[in-house]
N, CA and C atoms as an extended XYZ file, in Angstrom:
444
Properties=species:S:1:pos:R:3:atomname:S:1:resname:S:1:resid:I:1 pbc="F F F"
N       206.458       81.734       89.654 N   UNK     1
C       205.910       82.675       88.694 CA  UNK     1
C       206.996       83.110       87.709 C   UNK     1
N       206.946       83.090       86.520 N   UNK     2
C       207.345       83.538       85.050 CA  UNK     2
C       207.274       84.961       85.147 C   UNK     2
N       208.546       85.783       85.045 N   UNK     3
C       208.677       87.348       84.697 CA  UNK     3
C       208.301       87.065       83.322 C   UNK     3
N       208.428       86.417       82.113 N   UNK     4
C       207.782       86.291       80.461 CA  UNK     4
C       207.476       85.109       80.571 C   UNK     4
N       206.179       84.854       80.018 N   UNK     5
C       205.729       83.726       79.339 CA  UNK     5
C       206.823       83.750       77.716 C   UNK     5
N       205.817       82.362       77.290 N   UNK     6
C       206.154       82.436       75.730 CA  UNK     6
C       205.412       83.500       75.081 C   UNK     6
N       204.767       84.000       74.984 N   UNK     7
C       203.307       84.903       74.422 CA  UNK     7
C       204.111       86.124       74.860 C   UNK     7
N       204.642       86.264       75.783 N   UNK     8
C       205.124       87.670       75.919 CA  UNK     8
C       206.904       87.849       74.995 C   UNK     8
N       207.709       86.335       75.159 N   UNK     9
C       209.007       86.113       74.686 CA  UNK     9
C       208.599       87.104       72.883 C   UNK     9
N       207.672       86.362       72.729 N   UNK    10
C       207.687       86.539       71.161 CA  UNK    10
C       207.358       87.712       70.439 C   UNK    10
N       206.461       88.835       71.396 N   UNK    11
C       206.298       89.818       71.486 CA  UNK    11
C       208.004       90.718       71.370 C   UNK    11
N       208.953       89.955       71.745 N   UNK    12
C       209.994       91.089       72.080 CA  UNK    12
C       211.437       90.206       70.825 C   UNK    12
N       211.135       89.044       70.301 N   UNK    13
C       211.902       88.484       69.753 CA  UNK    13
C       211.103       87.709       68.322 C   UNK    13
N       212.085       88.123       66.989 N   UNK    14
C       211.030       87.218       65.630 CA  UNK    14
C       210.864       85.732       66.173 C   UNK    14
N       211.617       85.352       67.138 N   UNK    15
C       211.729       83.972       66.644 CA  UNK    15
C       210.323       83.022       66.701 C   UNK    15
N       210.096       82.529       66.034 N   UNK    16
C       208.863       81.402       65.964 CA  UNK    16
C       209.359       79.867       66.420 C   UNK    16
N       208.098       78.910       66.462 N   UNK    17
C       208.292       77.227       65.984 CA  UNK    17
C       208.492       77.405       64.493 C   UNK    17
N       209.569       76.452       64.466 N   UNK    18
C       210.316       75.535       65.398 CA  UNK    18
C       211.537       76.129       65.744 C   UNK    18
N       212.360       77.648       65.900 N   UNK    19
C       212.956       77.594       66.018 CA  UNK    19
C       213.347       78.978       67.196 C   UNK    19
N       211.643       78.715       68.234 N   UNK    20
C       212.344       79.683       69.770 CA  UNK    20
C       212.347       78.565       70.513 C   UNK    20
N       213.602       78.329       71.188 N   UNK    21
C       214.181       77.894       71.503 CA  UNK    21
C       214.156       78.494       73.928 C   UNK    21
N       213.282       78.841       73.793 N   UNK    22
C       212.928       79.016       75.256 CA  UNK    22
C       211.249       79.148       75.811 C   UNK    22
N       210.948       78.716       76.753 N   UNK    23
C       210.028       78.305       77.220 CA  UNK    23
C       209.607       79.583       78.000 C   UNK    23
N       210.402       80.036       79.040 N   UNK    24
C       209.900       81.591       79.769 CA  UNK    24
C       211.355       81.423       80.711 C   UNK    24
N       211.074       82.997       81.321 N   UNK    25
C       212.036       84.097       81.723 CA  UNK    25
C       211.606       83.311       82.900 C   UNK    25
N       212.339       83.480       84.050 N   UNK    26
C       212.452       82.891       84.984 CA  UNK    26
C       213.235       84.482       85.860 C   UNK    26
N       213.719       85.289       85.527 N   UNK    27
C       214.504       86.424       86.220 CA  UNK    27
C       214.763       87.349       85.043 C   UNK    27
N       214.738       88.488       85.590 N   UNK    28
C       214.897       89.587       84.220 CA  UNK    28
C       215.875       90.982       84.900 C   UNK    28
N       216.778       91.122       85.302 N   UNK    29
C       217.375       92.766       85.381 CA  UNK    29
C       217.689       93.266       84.275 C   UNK    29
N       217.067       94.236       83.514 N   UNK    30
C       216.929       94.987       81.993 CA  UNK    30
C       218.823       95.861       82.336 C   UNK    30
N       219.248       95.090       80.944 N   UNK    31
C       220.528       95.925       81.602 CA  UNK    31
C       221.674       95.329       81.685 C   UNK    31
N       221.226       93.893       82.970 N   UNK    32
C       222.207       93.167       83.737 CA  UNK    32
C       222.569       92.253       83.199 C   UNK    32
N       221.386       91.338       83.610 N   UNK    33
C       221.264       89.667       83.572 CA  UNK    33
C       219.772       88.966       83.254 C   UNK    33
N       219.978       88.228       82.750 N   UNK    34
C       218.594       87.483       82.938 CA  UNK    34
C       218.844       85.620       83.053 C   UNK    34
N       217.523       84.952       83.441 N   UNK    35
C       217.743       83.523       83.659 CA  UNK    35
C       216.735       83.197       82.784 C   UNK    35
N       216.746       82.548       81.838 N   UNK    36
C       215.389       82.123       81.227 CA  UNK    36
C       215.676       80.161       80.926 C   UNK    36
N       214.833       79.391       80.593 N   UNK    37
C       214.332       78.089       80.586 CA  UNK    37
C       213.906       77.586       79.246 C   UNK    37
N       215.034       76.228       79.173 N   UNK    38
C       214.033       75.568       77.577 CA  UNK    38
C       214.179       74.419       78.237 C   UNK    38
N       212.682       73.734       78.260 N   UNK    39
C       212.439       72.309       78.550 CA  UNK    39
C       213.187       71.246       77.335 C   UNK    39
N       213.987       71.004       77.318 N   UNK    40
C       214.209       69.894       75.932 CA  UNK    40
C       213.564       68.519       76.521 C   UNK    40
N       212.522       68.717       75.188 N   UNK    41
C       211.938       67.275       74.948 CA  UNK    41
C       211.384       66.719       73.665 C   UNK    41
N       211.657       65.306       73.690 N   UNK    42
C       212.047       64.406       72.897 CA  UNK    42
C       210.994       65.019       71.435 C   UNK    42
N       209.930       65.651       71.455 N   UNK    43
C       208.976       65.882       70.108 CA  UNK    43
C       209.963       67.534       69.617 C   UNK    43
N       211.173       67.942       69.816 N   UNK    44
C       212.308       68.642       69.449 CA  UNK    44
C       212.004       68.354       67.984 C   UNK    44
N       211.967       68.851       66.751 N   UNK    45
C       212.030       68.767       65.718 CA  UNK    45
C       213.533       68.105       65.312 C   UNK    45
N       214.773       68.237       65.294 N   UNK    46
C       216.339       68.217       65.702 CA  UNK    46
C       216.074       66.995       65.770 C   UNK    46
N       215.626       66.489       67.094 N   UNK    47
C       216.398       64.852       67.255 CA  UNK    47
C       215.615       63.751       66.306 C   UNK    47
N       214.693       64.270       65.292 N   UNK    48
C       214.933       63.239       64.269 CA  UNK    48
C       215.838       63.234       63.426 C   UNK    48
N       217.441       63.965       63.534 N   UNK    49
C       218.252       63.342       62.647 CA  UNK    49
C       219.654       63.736       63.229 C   UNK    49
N       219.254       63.975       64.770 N   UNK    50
C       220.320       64.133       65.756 CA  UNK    50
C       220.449       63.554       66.855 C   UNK    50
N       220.447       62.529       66.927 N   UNK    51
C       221.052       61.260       66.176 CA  UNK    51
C       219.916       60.509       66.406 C   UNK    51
N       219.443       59.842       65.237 N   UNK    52
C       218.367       58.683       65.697 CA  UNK    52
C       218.557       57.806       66.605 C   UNK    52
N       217.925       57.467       67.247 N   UNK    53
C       218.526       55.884       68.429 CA  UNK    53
C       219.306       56.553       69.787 C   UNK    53
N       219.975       57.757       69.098 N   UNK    54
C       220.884       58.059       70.623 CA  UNK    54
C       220.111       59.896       70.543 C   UNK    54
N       219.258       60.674       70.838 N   UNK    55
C       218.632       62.179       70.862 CA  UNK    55
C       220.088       62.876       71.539 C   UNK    55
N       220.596       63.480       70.933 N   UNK    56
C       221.687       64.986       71.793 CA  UNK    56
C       221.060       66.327       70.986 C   UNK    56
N       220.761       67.221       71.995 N   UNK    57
C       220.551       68.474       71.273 CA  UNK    57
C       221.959       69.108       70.462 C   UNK    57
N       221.819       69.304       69.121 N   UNK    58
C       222.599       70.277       69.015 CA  UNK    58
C       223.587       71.045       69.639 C   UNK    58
N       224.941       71.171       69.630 N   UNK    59
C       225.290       72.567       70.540 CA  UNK    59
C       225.467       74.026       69.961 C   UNK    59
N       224.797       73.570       68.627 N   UNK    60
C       224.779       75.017       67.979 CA  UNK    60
C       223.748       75.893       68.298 C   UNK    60
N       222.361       74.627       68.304 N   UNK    61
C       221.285       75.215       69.355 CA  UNK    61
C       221.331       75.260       70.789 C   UNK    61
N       221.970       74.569       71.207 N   UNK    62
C       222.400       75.397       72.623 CA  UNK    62
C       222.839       77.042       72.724 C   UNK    62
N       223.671       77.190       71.351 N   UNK    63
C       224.051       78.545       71.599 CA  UNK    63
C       222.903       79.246       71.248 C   UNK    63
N       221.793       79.264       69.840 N   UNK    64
C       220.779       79.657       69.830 CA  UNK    64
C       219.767       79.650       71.142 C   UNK    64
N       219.914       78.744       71.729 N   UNK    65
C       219.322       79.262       72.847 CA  UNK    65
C       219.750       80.276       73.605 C   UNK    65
N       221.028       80.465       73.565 N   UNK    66
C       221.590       81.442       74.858 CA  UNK    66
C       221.244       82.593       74.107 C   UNK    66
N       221.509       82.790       72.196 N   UNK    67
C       221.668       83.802       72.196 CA  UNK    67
C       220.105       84.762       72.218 C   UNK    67
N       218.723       83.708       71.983 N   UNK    68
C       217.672       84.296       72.435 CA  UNK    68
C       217.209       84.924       73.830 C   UNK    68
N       217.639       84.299       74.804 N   UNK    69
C       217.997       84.547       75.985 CA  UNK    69
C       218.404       86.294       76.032 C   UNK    69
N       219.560       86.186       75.239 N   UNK    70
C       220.702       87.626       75.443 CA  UNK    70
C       219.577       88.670       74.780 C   UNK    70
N       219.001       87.747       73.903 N   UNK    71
C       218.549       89.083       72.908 CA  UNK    71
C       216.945       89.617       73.699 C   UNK    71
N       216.599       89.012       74.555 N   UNK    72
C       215.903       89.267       75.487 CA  UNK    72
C       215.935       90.594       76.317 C   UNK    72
N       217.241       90.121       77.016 N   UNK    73
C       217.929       91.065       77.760 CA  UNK    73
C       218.031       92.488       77.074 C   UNK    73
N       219.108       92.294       75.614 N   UNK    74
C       219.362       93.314       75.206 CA  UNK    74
C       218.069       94.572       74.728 C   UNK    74
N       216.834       93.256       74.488 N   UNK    75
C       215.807       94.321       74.224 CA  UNK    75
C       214.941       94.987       75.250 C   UNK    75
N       214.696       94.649       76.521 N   UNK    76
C       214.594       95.076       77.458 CA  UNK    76
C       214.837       96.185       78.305 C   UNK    76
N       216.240       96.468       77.277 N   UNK    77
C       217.154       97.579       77.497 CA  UNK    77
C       216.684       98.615       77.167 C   UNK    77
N       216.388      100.119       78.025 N   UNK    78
C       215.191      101.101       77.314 CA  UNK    78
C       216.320      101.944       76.214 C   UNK    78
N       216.710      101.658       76.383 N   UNK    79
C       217.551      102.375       74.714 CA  UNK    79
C       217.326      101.418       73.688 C   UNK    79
N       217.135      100.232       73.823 N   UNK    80
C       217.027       99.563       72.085 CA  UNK    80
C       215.417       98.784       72.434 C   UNK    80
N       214.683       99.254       73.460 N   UNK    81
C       213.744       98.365       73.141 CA  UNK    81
C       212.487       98.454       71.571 C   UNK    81
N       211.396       97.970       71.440 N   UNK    82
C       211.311       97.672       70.344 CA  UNK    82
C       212.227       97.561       68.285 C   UNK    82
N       212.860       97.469       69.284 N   UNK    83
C       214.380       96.787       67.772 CA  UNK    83
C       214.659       95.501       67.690 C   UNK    83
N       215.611       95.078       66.912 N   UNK    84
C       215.688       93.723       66.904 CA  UNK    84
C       217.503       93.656       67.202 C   UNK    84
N       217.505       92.289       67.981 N   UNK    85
C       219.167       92.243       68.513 CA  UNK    85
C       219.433       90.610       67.538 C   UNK    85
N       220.404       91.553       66.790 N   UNK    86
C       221.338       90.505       65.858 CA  UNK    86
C       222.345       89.497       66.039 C   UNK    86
N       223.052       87.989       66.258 N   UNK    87
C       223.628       87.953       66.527 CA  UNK    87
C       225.025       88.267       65.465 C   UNK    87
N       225.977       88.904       66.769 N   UNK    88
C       227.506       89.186       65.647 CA  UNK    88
C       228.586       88.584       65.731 C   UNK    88
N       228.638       88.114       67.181 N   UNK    89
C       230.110       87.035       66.552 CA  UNK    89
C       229.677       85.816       67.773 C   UNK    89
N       230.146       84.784       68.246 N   UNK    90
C       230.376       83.599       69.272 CA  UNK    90
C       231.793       83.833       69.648 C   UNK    90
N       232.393       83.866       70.859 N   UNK    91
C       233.368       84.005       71.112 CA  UNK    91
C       233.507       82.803       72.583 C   UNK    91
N       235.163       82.114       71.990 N   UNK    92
C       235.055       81.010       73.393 CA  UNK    92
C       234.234       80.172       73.447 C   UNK    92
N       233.651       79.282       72.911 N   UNK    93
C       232.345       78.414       73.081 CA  UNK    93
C       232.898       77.171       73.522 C   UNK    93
N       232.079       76.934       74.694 N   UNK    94
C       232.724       75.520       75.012 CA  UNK    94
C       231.571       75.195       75.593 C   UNK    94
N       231.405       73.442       75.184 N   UNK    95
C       230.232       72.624       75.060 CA  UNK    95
C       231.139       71.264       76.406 C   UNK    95
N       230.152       71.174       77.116 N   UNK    96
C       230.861       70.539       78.378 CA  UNK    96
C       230.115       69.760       78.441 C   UNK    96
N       228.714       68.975       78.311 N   UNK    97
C       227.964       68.041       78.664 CA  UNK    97
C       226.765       67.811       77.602 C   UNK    97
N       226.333       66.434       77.280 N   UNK    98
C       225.607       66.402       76.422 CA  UNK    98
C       224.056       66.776       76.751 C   UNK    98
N       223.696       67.328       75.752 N   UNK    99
C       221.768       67.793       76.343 CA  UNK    99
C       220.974       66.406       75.516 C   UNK    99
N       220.000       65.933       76.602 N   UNK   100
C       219.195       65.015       75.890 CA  UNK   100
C       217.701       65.661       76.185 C   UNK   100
N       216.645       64.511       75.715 N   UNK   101
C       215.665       64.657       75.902 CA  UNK   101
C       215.279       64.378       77.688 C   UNK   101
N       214.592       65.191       78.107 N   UNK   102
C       213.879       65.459       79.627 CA  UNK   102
C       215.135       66.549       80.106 C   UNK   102
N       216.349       66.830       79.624 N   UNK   103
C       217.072       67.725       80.191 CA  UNK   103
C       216.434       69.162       80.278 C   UNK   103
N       216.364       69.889       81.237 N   UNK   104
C       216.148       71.569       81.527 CA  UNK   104
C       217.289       71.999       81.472 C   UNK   104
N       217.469       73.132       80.976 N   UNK   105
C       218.716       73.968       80.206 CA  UNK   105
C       218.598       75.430       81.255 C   UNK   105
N       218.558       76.044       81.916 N   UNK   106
C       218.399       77.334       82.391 CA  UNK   106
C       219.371       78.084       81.861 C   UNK   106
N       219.288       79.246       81.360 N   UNK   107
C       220.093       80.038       80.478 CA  UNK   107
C       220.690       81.096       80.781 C   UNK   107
N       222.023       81.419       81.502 N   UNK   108
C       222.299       82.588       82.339 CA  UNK   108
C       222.868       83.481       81.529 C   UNK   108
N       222.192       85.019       81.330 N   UNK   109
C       223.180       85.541       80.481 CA  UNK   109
C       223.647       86.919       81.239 C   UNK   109
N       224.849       87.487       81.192 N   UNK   110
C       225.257       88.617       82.305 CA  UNK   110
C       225.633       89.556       80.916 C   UNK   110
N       225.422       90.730       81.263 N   UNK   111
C       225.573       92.019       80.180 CA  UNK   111
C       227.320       92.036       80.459 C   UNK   111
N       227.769       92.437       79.564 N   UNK   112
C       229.793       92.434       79.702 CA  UNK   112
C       229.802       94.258       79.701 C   UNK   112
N       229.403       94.464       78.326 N   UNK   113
C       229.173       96.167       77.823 CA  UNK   113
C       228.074       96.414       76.666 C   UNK   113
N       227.722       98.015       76.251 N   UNK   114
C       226.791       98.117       75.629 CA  UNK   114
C       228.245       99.292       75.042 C   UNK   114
N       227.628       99.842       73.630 N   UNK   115
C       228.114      100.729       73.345 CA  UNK   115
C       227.786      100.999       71.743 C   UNK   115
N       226.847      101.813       71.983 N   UNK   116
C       225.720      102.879       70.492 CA  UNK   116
C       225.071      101.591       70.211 C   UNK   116
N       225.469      100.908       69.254 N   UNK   117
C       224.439       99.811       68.184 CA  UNK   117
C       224.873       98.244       68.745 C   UNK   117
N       225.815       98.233       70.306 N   UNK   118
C       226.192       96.961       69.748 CA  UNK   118
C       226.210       96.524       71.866 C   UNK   118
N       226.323       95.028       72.153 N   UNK   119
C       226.497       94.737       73.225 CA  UNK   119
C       227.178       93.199       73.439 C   UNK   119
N       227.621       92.732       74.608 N   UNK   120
C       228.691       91.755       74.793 CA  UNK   120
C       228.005       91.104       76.115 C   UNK   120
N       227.456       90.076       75.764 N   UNK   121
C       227.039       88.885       77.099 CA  UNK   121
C       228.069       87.483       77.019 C   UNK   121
N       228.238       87.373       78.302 N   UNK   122
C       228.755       85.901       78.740 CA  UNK   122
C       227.440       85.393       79.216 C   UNK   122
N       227.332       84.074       78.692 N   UNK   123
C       226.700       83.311       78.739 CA  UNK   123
C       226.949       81.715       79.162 C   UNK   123
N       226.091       81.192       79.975 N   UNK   124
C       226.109       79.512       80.422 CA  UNK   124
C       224.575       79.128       80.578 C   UNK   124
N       224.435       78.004       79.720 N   UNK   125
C       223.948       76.945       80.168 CA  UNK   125
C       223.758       76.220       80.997 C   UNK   125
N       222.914       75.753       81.933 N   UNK   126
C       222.912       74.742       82.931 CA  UNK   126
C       221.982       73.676       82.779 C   UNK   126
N       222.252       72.787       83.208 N   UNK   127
C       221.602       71.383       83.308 CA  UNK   127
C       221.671       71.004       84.433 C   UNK   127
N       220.793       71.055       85.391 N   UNK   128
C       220.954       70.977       86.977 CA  UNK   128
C       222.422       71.751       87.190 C   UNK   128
N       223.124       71.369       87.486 N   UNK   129
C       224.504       71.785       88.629 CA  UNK   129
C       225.781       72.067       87.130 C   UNK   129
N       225.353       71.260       86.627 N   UNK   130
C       226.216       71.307       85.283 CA  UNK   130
C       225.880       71.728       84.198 C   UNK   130
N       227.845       72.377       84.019 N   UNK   131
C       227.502       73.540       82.170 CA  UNK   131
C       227.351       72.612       81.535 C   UNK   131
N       226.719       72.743       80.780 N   UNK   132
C       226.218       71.995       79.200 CA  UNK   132
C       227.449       72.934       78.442 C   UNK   132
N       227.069       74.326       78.299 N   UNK   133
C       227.724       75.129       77.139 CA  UNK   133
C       228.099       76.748       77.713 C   UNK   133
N       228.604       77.157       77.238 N   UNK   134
C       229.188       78.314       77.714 CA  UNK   134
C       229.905       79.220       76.306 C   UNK   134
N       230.083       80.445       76.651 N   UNK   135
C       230.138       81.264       75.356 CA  UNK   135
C       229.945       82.791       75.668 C   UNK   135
N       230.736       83.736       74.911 N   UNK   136
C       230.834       85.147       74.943 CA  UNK   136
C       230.191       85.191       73.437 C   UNK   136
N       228.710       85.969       73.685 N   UNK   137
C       228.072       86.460       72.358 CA  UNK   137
C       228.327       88.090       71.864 C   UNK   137
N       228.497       88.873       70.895 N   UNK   138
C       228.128       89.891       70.423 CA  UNK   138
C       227.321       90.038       69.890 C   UNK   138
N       226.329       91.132       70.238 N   UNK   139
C       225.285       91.649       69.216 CA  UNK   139
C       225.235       92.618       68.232 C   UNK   139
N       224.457       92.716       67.580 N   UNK   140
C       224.124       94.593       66.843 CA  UNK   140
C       222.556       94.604       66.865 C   UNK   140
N       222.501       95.940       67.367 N   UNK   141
C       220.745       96.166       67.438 CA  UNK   141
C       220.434       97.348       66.301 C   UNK   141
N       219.891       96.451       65.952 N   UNK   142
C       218.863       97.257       64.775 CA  UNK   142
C       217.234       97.553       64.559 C   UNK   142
N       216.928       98.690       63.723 N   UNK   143
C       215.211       98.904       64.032 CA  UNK   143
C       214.991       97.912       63.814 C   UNK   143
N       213.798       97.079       64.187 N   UNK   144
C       212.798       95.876       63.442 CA  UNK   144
C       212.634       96.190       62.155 C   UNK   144
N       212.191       94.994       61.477 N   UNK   145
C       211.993       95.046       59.810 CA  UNK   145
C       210.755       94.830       60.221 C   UNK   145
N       210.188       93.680       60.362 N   UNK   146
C       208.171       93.530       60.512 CA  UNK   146
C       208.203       92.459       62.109 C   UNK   146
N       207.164       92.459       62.033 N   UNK   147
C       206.786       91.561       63.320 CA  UNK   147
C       205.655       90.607       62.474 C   UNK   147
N       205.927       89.491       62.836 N   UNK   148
C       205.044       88.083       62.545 CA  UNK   148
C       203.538       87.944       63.636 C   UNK   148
């Protein structure tokens, strides 16, 4: 069982197709941590020109994935919930294994600190047993502008 579907993800994040980048929450501590899931597969908009003949996801969208993930978390949080979580910097990013098509990505993100408008997750990627990607995100949370 799914703590968020997609239908609920989008409710708490702008992001749309083609570019939410997670499937559902898989674990949620508002606060802590969360685990959430992107199936990568091959009808990915991306791997028609990444790389034709050989499909690797992105690892920039790898980090877009994590950082939807975080921004999950961060909104969850009853001090910034209904707002929107910005990303503010990538810190440390390291890309360890290539993502293809049929790969599952599970997305671990752990809260570091919060403090007034802003918060700090470490984040990893997994692909079965192995990091794909890894990375320290910053945010800034701000009111929402509109909802889609």
């Amino acid at each position: 069982m799914h703590v968020l579907d997609a239908a609920e993800i989008m409710k708490l994040i702008p992001n749309r197709y083609p570019i939410l980048y997670m499937d559902y929450v898989d674990e949620l501590t508002p606060g802590e941590s969360i685990v959430a899931t992107k199936n990568v597969t091959i009808n990915e908009n991306f791997f028609q020109g990444h790389f034709p003949g050989n499909p690797v996801m992105p690892g920039v969208l790898q980090i877009e994935s994590l950082a939807q993930a975080a921004s999950i978390l961060i909104l969850k949080t009853p001090r910034f919930q209904g707002k929107t979580a910005y990303l503010g910097a990538i810190h440390e990013a390291k890309f360890r294994q290539v993502v293809r098509p049929g790969d599952v990505l599970k997305l671990h993100v752990t809260m570091l600190k919060q403090k007034d408008n802003m918060g700090k997750v470490a984040c990893t990627a997994m692909v079965g047993e192995n990091k794909a990607c890894q990375a320290e995100l910053t945010f800034i949370v701000e009111e929402a502008q509109g909802k889609a």
